[in-house]
DOTI-767181 format. One record per atom (N, C-alpha, C): residue in three letters; x, y, z. Coordinates in nm, 3 decimals, decimal comma. Example, Ala and Ser with C-alpha at 12.3 -4.5 7.8 and 13.67 -1.06 7.14 Angstrom:
2
+------+---------+---------+---------+
! resn !    east !   north !      up !
+------+---------+---------+---------+
!  ALA !   1,319 !  -0,569 !   0,780 !
!  ALA !   1,230 !  -0,450 !   0,780 !
!  ALA !   1,320 !  -0,330 !   0,780 !
!  SER !   1,285 !  -0,225 !   0,708 !
!  SER !   1,367 !  -0,106 !   0,714 !
!  SER !   1,290 !   0,003 !   0,787 !
+------+---------+---------+---------+
//
This chain:
123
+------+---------+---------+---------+
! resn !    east !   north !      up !
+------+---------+---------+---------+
!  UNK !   3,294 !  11,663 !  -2,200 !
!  UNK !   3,191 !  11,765 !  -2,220 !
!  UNK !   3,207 !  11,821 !  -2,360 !
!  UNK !   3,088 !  11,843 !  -2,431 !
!  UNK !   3,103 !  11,850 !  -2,535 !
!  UNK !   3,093 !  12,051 !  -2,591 !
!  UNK !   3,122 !  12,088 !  -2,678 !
!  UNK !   3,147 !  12,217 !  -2,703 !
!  UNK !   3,025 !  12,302 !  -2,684 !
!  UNK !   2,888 !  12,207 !  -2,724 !
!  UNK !   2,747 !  12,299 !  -2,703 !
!  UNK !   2,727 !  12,333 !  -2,572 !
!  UNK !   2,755 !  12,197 !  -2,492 !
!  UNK !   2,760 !  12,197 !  -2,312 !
!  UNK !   2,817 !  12,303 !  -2,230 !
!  UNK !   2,949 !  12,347 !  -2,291 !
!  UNK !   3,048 !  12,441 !  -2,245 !
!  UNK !   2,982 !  12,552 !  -2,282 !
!  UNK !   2,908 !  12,573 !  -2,407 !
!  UNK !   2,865 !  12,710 !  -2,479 !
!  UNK !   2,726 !  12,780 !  -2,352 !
!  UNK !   2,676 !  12,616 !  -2,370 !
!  UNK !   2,553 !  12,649 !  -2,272 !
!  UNK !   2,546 !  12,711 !  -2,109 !
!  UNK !   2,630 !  12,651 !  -2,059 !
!  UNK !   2,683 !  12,655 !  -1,908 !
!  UNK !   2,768 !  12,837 !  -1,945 !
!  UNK !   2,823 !  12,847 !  -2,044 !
!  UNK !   2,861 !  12,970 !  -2,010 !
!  UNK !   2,769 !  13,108 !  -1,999 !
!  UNK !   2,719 !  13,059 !  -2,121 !
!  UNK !   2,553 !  13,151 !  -2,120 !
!  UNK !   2,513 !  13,136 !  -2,023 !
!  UNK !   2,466 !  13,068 !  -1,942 !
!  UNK !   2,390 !  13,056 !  -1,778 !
!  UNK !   2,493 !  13,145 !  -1,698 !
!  UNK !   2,573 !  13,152 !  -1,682 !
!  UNK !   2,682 !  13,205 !  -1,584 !
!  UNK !   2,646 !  13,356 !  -1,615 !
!  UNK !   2,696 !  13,374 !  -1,744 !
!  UNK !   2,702 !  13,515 !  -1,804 !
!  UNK !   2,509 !  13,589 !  -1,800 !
!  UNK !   2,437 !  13,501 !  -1,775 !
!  UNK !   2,316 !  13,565 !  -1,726 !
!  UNK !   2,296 !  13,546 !  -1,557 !
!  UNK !   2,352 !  13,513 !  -1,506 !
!  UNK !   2,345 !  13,508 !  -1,397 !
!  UNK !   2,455 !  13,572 !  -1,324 !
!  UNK !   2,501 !  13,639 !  -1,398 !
!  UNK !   2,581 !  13,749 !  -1,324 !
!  UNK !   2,565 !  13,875 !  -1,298 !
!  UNK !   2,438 !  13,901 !  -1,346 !
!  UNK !   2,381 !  14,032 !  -1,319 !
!  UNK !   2,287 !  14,046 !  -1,197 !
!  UNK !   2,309 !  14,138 !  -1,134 !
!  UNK !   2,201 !  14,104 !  -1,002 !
!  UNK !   2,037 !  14,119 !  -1,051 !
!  UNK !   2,003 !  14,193 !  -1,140 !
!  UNK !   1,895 !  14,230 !  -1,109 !
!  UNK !   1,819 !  14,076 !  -1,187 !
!  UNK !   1,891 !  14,006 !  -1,305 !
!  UNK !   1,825 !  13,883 !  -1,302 !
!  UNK !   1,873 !  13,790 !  -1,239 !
!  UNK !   1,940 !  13,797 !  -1,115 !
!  UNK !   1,923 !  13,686 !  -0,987 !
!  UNK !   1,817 !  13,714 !  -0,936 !
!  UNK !   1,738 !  13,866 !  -0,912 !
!  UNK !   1,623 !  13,920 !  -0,868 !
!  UNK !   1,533 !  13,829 !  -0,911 !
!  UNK !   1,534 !  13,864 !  -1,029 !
!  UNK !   1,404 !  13,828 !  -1,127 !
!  UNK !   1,412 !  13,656 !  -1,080 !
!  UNK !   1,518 !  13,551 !  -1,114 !
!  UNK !   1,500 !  13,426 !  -1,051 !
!  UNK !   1,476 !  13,388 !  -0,934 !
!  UNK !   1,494 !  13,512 !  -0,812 !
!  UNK !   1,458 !  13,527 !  -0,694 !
!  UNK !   1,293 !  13,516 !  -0,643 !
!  UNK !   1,258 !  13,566 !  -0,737 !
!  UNK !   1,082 !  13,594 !  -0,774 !
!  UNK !   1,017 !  13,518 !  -0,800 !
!  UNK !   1,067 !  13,425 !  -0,930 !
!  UNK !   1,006 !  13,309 !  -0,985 !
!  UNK !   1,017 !  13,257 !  -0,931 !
!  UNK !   1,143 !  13,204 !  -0,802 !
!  UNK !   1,130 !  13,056 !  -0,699 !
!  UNK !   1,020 !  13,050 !  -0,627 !
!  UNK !   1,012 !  13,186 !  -0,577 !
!  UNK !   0,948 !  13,214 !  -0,466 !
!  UNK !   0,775 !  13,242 !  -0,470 !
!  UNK !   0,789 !  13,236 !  -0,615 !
!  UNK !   0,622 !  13,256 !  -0,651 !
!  UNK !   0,572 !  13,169 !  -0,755 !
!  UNK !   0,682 !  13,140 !  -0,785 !
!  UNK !   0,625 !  13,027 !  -0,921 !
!  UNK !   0,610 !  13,125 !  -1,051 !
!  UNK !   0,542 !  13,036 !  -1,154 !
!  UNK !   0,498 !  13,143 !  -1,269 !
!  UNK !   0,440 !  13,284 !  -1,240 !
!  UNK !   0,525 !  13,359 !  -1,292 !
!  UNK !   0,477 !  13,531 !  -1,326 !
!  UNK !   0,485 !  13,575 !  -1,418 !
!  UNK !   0,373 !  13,694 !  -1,425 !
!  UNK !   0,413 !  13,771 !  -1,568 !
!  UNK !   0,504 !  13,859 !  -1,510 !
!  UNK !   0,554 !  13,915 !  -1,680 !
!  UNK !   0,592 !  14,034 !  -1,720 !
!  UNK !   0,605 !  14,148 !  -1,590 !
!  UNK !   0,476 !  14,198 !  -1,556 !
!  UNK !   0,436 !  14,287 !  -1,506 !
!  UNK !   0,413 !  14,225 !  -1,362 !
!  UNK !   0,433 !  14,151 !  -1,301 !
!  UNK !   0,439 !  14,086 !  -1,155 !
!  UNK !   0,592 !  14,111 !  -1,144 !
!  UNK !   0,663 !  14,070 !  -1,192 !
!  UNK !   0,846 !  14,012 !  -1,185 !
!  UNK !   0,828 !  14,212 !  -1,180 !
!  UNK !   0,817 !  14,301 !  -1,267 !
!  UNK !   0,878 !  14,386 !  -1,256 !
!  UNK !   0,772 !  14,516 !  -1,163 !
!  UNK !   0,681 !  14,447 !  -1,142 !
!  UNK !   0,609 !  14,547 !  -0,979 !
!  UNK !   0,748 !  14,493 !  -0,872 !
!  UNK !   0,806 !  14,348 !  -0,873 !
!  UNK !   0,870 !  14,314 !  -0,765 !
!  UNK !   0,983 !  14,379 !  -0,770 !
!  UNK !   1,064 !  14,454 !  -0,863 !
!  UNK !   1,185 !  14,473 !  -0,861 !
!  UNK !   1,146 !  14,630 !  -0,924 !
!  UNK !   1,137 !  14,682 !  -0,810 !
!  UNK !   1,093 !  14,869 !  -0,864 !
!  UNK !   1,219 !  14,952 !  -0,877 !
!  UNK !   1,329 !  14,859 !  -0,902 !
!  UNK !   1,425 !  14,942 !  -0,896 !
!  UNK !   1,523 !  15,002 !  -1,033 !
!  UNK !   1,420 !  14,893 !  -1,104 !
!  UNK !   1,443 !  14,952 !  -1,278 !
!  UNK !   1,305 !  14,916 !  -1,356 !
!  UNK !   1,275 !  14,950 !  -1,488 !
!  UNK !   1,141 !  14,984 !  -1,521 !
!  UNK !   1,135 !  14,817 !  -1,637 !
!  UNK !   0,990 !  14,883 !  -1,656 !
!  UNK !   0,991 !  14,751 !  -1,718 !
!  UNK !   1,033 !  14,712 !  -1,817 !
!  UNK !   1,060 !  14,797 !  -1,947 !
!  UNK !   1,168 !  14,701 !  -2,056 !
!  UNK !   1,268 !  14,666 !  -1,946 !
!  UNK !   1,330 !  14,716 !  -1,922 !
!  UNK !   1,448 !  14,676 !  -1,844 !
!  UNK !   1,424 !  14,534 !  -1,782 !
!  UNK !   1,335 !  14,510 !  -1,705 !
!  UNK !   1,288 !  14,384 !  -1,675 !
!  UNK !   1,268 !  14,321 !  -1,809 !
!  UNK !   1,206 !  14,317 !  -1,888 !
!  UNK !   1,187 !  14,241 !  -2,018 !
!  UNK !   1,283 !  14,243 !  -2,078 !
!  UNK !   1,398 !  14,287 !  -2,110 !
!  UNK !   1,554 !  14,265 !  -2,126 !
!  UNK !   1,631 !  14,176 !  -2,057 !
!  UNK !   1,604 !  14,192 !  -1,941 !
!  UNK !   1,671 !  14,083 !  -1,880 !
!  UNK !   1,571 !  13,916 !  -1,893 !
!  UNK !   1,436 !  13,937 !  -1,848 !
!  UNK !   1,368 !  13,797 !  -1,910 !
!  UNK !   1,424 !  13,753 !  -2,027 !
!  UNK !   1,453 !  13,828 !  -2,165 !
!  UNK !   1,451 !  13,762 !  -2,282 !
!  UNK !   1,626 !  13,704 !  -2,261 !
!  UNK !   1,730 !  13,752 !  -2,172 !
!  UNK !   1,851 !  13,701 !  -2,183 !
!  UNK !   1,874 !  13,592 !  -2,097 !
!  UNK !   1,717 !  13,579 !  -2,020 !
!  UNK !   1,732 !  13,485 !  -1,925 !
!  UNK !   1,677 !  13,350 !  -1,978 !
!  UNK !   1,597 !  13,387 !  -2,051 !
!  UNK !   1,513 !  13,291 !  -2,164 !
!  UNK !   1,602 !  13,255 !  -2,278 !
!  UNK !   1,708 !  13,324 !  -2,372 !
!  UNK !   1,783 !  13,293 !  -2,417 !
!  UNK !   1,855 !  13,212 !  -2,388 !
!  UNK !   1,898 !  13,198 !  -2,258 !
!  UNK !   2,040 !  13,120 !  -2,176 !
!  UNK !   1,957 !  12,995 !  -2,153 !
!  UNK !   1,822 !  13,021 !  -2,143 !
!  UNK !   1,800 !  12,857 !  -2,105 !
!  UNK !   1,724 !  12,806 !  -1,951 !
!  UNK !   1,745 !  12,946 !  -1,903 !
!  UNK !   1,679 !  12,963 !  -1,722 !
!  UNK !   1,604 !  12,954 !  -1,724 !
!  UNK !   1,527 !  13,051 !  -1,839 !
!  UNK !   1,364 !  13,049 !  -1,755 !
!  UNK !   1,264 !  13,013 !  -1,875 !
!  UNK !   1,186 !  12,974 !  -1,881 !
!  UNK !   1,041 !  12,948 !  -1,978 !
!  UNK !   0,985 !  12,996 !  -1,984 !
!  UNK !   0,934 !  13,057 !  -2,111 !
!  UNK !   0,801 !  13,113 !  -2,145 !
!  UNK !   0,707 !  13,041 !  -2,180 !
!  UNK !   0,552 !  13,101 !  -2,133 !
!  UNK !   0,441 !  13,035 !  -2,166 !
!  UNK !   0,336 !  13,166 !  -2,219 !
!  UNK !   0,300 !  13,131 !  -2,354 !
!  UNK !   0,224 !  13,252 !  -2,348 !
!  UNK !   0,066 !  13,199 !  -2,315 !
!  UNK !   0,013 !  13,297 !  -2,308 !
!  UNK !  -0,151 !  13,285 !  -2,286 !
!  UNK !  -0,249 !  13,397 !  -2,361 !
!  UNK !  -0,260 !  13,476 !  -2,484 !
!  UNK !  -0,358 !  13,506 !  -2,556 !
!  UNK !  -0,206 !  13,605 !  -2,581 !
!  UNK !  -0,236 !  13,725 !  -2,494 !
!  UNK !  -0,116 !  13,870 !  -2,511 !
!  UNK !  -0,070 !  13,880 !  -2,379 !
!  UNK !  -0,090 !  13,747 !  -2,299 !
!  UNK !   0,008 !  13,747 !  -2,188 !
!  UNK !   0,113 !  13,690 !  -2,195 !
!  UNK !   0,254 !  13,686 !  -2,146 !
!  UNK !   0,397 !  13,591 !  -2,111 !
!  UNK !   0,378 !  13,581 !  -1,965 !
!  UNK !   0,425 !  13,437 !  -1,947 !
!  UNK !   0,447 !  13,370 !  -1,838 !
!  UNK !   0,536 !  13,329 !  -1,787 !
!  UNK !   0,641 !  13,343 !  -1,703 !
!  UNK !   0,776 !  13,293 !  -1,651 !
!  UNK !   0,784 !  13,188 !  -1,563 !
!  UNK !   0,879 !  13,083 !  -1,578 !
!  UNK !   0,928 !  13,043 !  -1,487 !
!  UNK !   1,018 !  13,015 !  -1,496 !
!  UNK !   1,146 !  12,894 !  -1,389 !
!  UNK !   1,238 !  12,876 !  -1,404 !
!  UNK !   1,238 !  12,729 !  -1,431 !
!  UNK !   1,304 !  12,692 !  -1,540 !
!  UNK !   1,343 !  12,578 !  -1,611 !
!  UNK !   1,406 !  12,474 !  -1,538 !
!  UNK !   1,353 !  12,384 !  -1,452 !
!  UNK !   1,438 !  12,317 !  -1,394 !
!  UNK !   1,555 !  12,258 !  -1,425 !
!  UNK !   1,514 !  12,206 !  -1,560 !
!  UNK !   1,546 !  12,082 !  -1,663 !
!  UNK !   1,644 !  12,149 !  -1,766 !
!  UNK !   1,677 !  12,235 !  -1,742 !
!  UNK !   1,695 !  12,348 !  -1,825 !
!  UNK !   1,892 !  12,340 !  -1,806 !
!  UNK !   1,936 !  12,429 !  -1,917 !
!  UNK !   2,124 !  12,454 !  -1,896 !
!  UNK !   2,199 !  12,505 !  -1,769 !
!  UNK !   2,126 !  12,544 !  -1,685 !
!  UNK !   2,094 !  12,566 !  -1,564 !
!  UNK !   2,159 !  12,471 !  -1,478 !
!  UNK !   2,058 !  12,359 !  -1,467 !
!  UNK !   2,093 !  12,204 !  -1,444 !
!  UNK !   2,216 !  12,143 !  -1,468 !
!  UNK !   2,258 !  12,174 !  -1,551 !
!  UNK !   2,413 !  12,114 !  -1,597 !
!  UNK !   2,517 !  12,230 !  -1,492 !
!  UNK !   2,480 !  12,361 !  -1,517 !
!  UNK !   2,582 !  12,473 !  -1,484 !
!  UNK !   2,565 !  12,464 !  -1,341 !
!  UNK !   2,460 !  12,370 !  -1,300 !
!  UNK !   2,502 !  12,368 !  -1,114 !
!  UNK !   2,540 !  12,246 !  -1,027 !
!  UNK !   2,551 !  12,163 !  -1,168 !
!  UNK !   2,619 !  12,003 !  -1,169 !
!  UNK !   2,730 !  12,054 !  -1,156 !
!  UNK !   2,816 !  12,149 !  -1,248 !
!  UNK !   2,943 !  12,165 !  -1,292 !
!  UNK !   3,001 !  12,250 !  -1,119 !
!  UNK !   2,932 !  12,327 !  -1,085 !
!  UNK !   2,920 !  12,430 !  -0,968 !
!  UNK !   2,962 !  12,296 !  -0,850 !
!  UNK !   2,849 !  12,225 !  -0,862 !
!  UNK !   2,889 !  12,126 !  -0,712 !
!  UNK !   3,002 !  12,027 !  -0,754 !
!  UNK !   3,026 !  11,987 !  -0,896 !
!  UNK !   3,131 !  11,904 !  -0,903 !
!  UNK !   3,300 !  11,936 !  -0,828 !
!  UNK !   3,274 !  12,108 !  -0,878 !
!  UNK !   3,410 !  12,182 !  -0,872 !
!  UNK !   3,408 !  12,225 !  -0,673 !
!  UNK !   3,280 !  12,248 !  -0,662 !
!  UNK !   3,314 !  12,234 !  -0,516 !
!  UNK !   3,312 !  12,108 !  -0,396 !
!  UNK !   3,282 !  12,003 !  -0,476 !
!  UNK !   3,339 !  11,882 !  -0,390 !
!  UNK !   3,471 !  11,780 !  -0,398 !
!  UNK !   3,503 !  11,887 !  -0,542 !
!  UNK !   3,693 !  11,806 !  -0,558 !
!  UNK !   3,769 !  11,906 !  -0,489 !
!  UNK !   3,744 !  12,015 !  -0,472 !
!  UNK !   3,801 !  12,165 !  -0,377 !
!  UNK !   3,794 !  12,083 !  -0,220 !
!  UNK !   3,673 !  12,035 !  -0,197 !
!  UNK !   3,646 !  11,984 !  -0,059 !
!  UNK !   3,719 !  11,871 !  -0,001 !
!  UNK !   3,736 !  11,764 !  -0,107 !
!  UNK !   3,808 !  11,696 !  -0,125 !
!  UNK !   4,009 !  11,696 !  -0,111 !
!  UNK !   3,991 !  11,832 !  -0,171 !
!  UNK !   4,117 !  11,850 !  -0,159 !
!  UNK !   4,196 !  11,928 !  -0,063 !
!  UNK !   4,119 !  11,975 !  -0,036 !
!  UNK !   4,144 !  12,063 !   0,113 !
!  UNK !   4,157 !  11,960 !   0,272 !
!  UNK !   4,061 !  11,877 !   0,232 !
!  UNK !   4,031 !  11,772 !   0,352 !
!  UNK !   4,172 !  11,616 !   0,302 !
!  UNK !   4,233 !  11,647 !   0,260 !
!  UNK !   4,306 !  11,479 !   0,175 !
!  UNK !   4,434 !  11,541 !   0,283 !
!  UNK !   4,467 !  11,410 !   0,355 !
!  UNK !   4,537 !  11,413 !   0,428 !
!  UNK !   4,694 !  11,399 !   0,369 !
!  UNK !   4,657 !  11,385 !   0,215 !
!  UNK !   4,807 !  11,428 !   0,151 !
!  UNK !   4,901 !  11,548 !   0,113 !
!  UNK !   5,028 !  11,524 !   0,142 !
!  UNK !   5,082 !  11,667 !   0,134 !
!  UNK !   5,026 !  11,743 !   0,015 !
!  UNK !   5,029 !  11,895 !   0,040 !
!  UNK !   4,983 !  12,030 !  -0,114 !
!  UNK !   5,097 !  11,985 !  -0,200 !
!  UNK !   5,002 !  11,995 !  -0,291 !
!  UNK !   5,074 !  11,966 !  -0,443 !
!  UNK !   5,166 !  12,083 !  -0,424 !
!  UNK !   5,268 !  12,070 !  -0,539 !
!  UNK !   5,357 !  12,168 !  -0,568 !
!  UNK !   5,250 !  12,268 !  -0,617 !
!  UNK !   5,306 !  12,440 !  -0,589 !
!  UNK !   5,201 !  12,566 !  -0,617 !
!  UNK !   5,103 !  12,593 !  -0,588 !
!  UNK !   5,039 !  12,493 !  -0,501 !
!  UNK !   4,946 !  12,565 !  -0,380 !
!  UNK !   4,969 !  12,620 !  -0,298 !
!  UNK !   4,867 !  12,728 !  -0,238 !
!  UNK !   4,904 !  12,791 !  -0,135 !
!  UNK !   4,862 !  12,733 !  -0,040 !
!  UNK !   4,923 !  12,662 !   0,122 !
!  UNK !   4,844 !  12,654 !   0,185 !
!  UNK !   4,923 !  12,710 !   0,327 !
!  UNK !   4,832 !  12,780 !   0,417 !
!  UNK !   4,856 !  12,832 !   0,495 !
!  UNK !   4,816 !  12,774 !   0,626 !
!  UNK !   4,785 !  12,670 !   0,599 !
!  UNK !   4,720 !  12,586 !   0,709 !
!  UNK !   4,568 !  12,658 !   0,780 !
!  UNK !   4,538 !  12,740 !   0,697 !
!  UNK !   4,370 !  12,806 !   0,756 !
!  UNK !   4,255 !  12,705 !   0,759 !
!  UNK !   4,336 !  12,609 !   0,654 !
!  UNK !   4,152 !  12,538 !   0,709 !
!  UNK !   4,230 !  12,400 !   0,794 !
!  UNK !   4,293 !  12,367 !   0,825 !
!  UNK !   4,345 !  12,268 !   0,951 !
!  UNK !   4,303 !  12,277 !   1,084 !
!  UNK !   4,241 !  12,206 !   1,148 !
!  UNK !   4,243 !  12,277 !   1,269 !
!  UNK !   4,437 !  12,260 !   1,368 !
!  UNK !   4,391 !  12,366 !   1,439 !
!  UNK !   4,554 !  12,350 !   1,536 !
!  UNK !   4,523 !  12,249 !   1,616 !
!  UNK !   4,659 !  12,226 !   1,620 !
!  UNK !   4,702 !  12,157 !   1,738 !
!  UNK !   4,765 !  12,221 !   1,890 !
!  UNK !   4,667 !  12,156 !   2,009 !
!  UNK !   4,727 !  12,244 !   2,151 !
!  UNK !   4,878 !  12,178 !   2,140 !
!  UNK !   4,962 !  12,210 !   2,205 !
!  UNK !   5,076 !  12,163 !   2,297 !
!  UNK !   5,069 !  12,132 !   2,379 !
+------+---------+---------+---------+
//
């Protein structure tokens, strides 16, 4: 992985750690393209720069797309987008975890394992 890849995927993380733009991506799945002023009627729980602060860091990172239309902005979410990579990286790390939890070989040295995910054995 190359250094832009790592730069990119971190930016996605670091915008997606805020709840109120998981909101805002919450919105766009679920409705497709919105403006400005749709995304932030949906989320009345902060005003609208505030919503347009978070669009432009969400648009920065690579999540979401703008489309303008005369003096309108248009949102959506970028499929194709750094996104894509940062949830490649997400399922990679949770199917070598899965992997490793389920491998019928003894825990490496410095793991913890407590036997919680084993099932028991009756007597």
């Amino acid at each position: 992985m190359g250094v832009g890849e790592q730069q990119s995927r971190e930016l996605v993380f670091a915008a997606l750690a805020d709840q109120v733009r998981r909101e805002i991506l919450d919105t766009l799945a679920s409705n497709g393209e919105c403006s400005a002023g749709f995304i932030s009627d949906r989320i009345p729980s902060v005003g609208r720069t505030t919503v347009s602060a978070h669009l432009k860091a969400l648009k920065m990172s690579g999540v979401i797309i703008e489309r303008r239309a005369g003096r309108n902005r248009f949102f959506s979410v970028d499929p194709a987008g750094p996104a894509n990579d940062a949830l490649q990286f997400l399922r990679d790390v949770l199917e070598r975890s899965l992997v490793a939890q389920t491998s019928s070989d003894p825990p490496v040295a410095g793991n913890v394992d407590n036997g919680a995910l084993r099932p028991r054995r009756r007597a």
